[in-house]
FITORSE-805200 format. One record per residue (C-alpha): x, y, z. Coordinates in pm, whole numbers, padded with zeros to 5 digits, always signed. Layout:
N
XYZ...
***
This chain:
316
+17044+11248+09324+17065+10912+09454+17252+11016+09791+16995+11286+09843+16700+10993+09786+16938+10734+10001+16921+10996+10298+16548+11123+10293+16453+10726+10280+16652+10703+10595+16505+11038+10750+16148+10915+10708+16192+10599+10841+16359+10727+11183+16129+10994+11227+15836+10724+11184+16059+10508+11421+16072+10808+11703+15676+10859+11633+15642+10480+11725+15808+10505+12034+15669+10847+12123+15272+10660+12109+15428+10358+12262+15530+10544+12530+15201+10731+12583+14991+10384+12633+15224+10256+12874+15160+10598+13062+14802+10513+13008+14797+10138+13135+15001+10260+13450+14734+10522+13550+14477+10289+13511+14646+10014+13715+14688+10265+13991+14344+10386+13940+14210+10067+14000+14461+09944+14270+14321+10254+14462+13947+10143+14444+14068+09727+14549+14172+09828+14918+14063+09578+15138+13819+09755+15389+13848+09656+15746+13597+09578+15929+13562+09672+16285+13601+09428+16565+13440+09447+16887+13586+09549+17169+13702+09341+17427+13504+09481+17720+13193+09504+17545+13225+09109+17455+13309+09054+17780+13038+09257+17947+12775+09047+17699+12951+08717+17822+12844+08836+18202+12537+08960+18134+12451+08642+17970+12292+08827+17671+12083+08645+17363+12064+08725+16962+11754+08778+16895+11591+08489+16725+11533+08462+16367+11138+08409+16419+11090+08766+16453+11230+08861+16116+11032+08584+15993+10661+08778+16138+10606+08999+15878+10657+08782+15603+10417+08558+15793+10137+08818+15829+10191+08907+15465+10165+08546+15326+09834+08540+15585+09674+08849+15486+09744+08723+15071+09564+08386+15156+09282+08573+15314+09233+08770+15041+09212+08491+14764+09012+08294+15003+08791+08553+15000+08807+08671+14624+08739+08295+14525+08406+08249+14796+08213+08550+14662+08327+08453+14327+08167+08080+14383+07850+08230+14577+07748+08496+14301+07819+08213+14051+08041+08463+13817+08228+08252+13635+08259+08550+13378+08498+08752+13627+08740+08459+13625+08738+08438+13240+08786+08822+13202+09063+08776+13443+09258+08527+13272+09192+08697+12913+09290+09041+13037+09623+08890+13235+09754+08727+12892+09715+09074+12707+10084+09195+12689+10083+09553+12517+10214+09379+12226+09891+09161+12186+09674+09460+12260+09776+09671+11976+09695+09375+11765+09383+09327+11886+09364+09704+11818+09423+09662+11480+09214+09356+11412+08907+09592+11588+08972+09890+11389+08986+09695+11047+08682+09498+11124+08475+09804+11199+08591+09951+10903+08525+09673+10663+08133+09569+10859+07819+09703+10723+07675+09967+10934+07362+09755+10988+07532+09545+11222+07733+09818+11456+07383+09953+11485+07200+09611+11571+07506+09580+11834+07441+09952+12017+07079+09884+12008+07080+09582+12202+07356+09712+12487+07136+09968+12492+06839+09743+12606+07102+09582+12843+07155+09886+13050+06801+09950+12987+06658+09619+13146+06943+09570+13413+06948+09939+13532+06596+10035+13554+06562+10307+13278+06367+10373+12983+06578+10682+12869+06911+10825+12915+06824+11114+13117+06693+10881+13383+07034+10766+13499+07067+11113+13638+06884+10963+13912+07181+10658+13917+07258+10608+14313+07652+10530+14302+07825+10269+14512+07941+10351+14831+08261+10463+14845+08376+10280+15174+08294+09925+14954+08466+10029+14723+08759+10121+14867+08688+09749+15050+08651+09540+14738+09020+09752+14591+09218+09738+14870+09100+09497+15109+08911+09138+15123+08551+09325+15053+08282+09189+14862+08221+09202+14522+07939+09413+14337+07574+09342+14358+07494+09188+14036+07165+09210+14106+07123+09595+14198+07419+09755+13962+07611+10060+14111+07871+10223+13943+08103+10390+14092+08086+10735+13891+08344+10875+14083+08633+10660+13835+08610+10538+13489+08530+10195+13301+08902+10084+13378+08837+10094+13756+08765+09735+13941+08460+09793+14072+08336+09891+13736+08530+09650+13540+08364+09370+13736+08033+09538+13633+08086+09566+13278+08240+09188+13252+07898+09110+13442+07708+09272+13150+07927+09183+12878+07895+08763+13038+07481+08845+13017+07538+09006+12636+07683+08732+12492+07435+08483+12734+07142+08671+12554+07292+08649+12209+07299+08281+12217+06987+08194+12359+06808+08488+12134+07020+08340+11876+07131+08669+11727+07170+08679+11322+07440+08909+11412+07752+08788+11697+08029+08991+11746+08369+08871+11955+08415+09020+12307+08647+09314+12242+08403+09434+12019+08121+09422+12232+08333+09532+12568+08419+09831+12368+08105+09937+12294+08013+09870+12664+08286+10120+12739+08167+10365+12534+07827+10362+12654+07900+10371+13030+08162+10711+12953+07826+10869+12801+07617+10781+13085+07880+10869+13361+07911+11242+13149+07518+11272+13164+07510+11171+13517+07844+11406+13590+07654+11714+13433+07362+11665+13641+07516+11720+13935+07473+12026+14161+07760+12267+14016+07915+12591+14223+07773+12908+14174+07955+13287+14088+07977+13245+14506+08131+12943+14530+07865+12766+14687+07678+12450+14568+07352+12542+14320+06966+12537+14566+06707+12265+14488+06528+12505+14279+06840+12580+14057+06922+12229+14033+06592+12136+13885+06651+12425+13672+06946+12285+13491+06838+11962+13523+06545+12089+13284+06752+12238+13048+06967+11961+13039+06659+11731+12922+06563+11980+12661+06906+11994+12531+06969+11605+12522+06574+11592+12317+06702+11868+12113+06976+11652+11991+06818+11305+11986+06520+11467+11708+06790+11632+11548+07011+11319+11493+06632+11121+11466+06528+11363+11155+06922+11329+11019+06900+10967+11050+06564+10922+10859+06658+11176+10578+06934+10972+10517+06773+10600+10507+06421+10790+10294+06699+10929+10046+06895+10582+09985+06592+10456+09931+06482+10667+09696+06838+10614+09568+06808+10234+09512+06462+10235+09338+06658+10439+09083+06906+10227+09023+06635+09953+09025+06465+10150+08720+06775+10251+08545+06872+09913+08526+06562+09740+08399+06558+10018+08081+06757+09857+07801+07009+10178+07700+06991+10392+07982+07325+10587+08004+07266+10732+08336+07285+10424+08521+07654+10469+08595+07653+10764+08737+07358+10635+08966+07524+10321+09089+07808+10549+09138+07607+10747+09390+07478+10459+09515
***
């Protein structure tokens, strides 16, 4: 028994000896086709020379390099045209006196997506936590604002909102064009609040919000994210009502007559005073009913055993 343990001992360990060797052998295989691999890819490239008659033929001719000031031009005309337009930027700033478009600049350049989601989040949890007294006090008075710097008295007039012209526009985005008329607001309908032509705009009436809520001095003053939102909001429903007003294609694919315009535009109105006494009679069922509501409570409370009074206050 011994011998037969003696000699499988001394089987195992040369078989694990040949197994050794056998992997050793296999990396070494390994390393040398990588070496190879790599020598391959390190060949020196060569780089052509010029010919002798062509450097000679140069030598006669007497030919120059061009010079390095013409490489330099276009960096030149782009540092220009940059200058220009800052130059430019900073005049009509200093001549309209908008010291609001430079602070909206510098607040929007140091929101990194990080810091917007937490201003996000700080919005959100301060609209949910506010009474509803004061979002209300806050839409009624950008309300007025568009009211008293546009020219209407209702929503359905801003159908009749002329829009910037494009070809400003297109100067103020892309070129060294002026900035918006402060004094005679056109949107530019065609884009959306995030545009800059209409961001300018709204930072002008957002600058003339807060203006008007100190010298007013509001009970209620909300921060600027707040109030830009809200500004946001209300231009999207204007530019829809103004959007839907426009002359629409017909079954023939041609653009609605005068007659068929003023048609819609009619039922448009009716629709949007449908909905405003509708949410109207809503809104004052609601406030009569709460109310009603808190005299209870009121009552309840001053009887000495009442045992309703929970389930009123509970209500309330």
């Amino acid at each position: 028994m011994l011998a037969v343990r003696g000699y499988q001992t001394e089987f195992n360990a040369t078989e694990r000896e040949s197994e050794l060797a056998k992997c050793q052998a296999e990396k070494e295989r390994e390393l040398a086709n990588i070496e190879q691999h790599y020598a391959r890819l390190k060949k020196p490239v060569r780089k052509p020379t010029n010919p002798p008659d062509l450097a000679g033929h140069k030598e006669e001719t007497g030919e120059k390099s061009a010079p390095s000031t013409q490489d330099d031009q276009p960096i030149s005309a782009m540092v220009e045209a940059i200058t220009k337009s800052v130059e430019t930027t900073l005049r009509t700033l200093l001549e309209n006196r908008s010291d609001f478009s430079v602070g909206s600049i510098l607040r929007s350049s140091r929101r990194t997506p990080w810091w917007r989601k937490q201003e996000n989040l700080k919005l959100q949890l301060e609209k949910a936590t506010e009474p509803s007294y004061h979002h209300n006090f806050i839409l009624a008075e950008v309300r007025r604002l568009f009211k008293d710097k546009l020219g209407i008295t209702q929503d359905i007039d801003f159908i009749m909102h002329a829009p910037a012209d494009a070809a400003n526009v297109h100067a103020y985005k892309y070129e060294d064009g002026p900035s918006p008329d402060t004094d005679n607001i056109a949107f530019d309908l065609m884009w959306n609040y995030s545009s800059p032509w209409n961001t300018f705009l709204l930072n002008f009436l957002l600058c003339k919000f807060q203006l008007r809520c100190t010298s007013e001095t509001w009970p209620i003053r909300k921060e600027d994210d707040y109030v830009e939102e809200i500004l946001w909001e209300r231009y999207k429903r204007l530019r829809t009502l103004w959007k839907n007003a426009q002359p629409k294609l017909t079954t023939k694919g041609v653009l609605e007559t005068p007659a068929e315009h003023e048609t819609q535009l009619l039922e448009e109105s009716r629709r949007l005073g449908k909905e405003s006494r509708q949410a109207t009679h809503r809104r004052n069922k609601y406030n009569h009913r709460k109310m009603v509501l808190e005299h209870i409570v009121v009552m309840k409370s001053e009887a000495p055993d009442d045992d309703d009074l929970r389930s009123w206050k509970w209500l309330q």
